[in-house]
C-alpha positions in Angstrom: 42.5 -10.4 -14.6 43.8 -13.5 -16.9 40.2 -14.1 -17.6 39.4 -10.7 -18.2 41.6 -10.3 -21.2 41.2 -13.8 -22.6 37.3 -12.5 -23.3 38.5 -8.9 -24.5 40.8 -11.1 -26.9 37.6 -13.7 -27.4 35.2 -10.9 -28.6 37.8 -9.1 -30.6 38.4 -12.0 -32.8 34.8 -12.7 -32.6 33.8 -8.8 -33.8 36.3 -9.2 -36.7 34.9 -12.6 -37.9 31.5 -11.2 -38.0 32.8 -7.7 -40.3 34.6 -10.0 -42.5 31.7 -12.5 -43.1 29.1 -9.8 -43.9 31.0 -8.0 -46.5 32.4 -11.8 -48.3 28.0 -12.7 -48.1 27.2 -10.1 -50.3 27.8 -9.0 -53.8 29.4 -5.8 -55.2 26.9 -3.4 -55.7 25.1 -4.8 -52.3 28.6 -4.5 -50.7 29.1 -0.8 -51.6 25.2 -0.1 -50.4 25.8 -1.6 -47.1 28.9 0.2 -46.6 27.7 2.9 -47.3 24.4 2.5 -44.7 26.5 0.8 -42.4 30.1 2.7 -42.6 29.5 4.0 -38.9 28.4 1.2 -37.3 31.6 -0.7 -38.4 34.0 1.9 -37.9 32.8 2.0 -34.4 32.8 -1.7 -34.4 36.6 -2.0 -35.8 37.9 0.6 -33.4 36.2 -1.1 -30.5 37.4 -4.8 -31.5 41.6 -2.9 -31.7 41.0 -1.3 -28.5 40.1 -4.7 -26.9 42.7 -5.7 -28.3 45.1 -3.1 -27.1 43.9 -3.5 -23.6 44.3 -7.4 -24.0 48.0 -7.1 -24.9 48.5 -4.7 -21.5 46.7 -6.4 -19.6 48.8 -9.7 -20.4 51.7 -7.3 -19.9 50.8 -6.3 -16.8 49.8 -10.2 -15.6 52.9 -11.4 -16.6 55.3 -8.6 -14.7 53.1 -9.3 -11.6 54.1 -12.8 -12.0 57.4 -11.6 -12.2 57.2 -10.1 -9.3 55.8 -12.5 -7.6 58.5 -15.1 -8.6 61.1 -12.2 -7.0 59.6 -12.4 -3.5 59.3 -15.9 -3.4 63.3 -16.4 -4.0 64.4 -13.4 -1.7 64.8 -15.3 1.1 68.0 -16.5 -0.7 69.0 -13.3 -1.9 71.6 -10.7 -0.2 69.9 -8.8 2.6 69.8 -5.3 2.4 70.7 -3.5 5.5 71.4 0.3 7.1 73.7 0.7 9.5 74.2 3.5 11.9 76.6 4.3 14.6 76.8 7.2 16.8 80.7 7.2 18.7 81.4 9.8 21.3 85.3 10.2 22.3 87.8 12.3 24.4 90.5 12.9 23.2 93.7 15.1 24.8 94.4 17.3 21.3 91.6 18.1 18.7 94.1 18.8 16.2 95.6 15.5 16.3 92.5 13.9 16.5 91.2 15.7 13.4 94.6 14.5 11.2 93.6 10.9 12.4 90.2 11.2 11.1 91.2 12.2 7.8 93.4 9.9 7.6 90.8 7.4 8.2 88.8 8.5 5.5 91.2 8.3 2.9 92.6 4.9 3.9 89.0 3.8 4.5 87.3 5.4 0.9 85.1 7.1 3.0 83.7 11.1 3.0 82.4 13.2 5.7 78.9 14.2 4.8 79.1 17.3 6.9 81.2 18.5 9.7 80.7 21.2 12.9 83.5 22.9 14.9 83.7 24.7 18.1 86.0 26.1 21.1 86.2 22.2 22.8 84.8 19.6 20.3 84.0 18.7 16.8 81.2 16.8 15.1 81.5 14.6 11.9 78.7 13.1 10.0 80.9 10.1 7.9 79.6 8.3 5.1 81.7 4.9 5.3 81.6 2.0 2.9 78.8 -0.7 4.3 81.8 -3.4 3.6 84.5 -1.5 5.7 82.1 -0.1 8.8 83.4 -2.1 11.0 87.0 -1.9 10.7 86.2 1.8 10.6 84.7 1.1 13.9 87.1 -1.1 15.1 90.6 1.3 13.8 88.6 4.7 15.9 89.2 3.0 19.5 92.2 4.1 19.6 91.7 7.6 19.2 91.4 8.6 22.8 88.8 7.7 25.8 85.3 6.3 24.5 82.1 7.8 26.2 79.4 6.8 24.5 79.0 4.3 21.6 75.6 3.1 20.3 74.5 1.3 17.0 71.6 0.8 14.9 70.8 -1.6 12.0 67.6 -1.4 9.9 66.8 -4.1 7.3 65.2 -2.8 4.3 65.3 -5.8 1.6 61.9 -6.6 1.1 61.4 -2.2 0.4 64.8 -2.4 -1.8 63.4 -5.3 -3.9 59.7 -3.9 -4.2 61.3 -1.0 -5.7 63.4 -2.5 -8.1 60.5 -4.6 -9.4 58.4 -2.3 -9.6 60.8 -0.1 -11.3 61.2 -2.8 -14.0 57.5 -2.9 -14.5 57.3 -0.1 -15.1 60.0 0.2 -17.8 58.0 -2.8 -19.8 55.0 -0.9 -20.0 56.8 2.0 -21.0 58.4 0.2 -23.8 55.1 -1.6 -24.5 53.3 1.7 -24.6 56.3 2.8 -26.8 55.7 0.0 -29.2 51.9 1.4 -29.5 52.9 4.9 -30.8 53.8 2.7 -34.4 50.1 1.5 -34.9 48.0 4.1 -34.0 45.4 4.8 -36.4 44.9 8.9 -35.4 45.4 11.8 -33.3 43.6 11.1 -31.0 45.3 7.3 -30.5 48.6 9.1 -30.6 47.9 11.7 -27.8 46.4 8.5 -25.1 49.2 7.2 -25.9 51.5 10.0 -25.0 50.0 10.6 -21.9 50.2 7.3 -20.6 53.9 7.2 -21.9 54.5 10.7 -20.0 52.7 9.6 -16.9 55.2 6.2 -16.8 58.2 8.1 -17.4 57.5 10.1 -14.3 56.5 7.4 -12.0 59.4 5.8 -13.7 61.9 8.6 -12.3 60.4 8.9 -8.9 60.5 5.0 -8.7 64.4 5.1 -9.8 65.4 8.4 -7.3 63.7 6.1 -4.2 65.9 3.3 -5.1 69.3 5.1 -5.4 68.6 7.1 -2.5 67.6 3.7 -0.8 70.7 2.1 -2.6 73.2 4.7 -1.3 72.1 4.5 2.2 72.9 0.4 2.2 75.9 0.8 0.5 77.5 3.5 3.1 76.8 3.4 6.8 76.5 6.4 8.1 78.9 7.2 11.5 78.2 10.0 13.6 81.6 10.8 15.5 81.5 13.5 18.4 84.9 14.4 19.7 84.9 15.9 23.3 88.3 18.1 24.1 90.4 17.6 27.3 88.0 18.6 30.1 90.9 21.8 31.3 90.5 22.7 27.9 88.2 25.8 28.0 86.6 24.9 31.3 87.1 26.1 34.9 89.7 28.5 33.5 90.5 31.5 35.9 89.9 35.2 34.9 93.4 37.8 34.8 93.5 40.4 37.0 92.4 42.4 33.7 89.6 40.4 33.4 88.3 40.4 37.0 88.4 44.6 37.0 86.5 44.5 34.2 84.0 42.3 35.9 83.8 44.5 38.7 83.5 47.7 37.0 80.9 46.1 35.0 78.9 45.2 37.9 79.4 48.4 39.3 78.3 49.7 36.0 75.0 47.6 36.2 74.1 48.9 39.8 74.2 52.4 38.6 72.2 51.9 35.8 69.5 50.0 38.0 70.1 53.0 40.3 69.1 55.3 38.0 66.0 53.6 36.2 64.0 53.2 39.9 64.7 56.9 40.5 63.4 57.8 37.0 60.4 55.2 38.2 60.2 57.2 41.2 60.0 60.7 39.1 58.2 59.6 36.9 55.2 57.8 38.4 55.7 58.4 42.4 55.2 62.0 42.8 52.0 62.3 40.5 50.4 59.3 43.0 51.9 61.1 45.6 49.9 64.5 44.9 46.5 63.0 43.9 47.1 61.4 47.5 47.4 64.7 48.9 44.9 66.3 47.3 42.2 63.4 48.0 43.4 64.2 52.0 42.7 67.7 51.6 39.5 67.3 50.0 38.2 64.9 52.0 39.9 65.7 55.6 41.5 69.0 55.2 40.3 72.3 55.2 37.2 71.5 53.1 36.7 68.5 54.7 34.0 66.9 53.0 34.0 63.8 54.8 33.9 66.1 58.3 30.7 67.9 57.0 29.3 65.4 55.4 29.8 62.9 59.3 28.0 66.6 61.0 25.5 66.5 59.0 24.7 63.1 59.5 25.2 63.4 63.0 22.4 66.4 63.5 19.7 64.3 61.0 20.1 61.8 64.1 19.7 64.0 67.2 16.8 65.5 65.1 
């Protein structure tokens, strides 16, 4: 690529050198009669010899933000490390009331926020967003909150993604502003609009680039605890039924056998006694008193003593 755009820069300087010799070699009135032959061929010739050396000046943009970049992997070994933490704690604990004061409590001594939380008859479920500096005195400050179950935790190391982003995020912003810096020596419309596109296309790679890093950045800088609190185990469970309750039961079963009661007769009425006359009427026909089957087994018979 460095070799690339020192000949782009070669042959622009060599395309100008040439332009400028021609018209200083001849006179006036030669001058204007060659310009006037030869005003397309260097107009074409001029535009060409800026555009190479446009694409030199990116080019040597872009070379030296790779170095940049470059330079930024080969020192992040001694740069902070960039980690997500994750814990999932499961506790039981003798009043969920209580236990709900304590978490709040912990949040608000700890900065933290609870990204989302689900209640039922027996337990509750908090999704909390804890600062990544403070997770595990968080951790350490919720043992006491009642009878631990199940406690498991997850670390993912993400510095080498976090730092790609953020380099190429700043890469991006220098060709923007080098792109930027264009839009003040274009020569026509057409210049102007190239230009505008590729300025447009860099702010939105540019804002996609910068919403993966903060989402990225926000995920490092709070660790994320899932606490699941589990109610007293009498609490909803094995509970006996009131007399009330237990008629109720009853009557409801009762209520259930009638109903099956009923459909199987309706079954019964319904489809039974139509099979139960073509029956009768197949019998009667075959076997009763026009007993096909009987004259059909005679005739037979007599064929044979024939």
């Amino acid at each position: 690529m460095k070799m690339r755009a020192i000949l782009l820069t070669m042959l622009a300087a060599l395309l100008t050198l040439i332009i400028g010799c021609s018209k200083g070699s001849m006179g006036d009135a030669e001058t204007k009669s060659f310009a006037r032959n030869q005003n397309i061929a260097y107009g074409r010739a001029a535009t060409y010899a800026s555009d190479a050396v446009n694409e030199a000046a990116v080019m040597h943009d872009e070379i030296r933000a790779e170095e940049s970049g470059e330079t930024q992997a080969a020192n992040l070994n001694n740069t902070e490390r960039k980690l997500i933490k994750r814990a999932y704690v499961r506790v039981r604990v003798e009043n969920l009331d209580e236990a709900d004061a304590v978490v709040a409590g912990l949040l608000e001594k700890y900065e933290a926020y609870s990204a989302s939380t689900e209640a039922d008859e027996n337990s509750r479920h908090y999704s909390l967003r804890v600062p990544s500096n403070r997770y595990d005195e968080f951790l350490t400050e919720m043992n006491g909150m009642g009878r631990l179950l199940r406690r498991s935790e997850s670390t993912e190391d993400v510095t080498l993604r976090y730092y790609d982003l953020e380099g190429w995020l700043e890469t991006k912003r220098e060709l923007l502003r080098t792109f930027q810096s264009y839009l003040t020596r274009a020569r026509n419309i057409e210049e102007i609009l190239s230009v505008e596109a590729r300025i447009a296309e860099l702010q939105n790679d540019i804002e996609g680039t910068g919403a993966q890093l903060r989402h990225l950045s926000n995920r490092v800088d709070y660790s994320t605890i899932d606490l699941n609190l589990a109610g007293p185990v009498t609490n909803g469970q094995n509970k006996g039924f009131t007399l009330g309750e237990q008629i109720k039961q009853l009557f409801g079963g009762f209520g259930k056998f009638l109903s099956g009661v009923a459909v199987a007769i309706i079954g019964i009425i319904i489809y039974g006694i139509p099979v139960l006359l073509l029956i009768a009427l197949l019998f009667w026909l075959l076997f009763g008193r026009i007993g096909l089957m009987r004259r059909l087994w005679v005739l037979v018979k007599g064929k044979k003593q024939d």
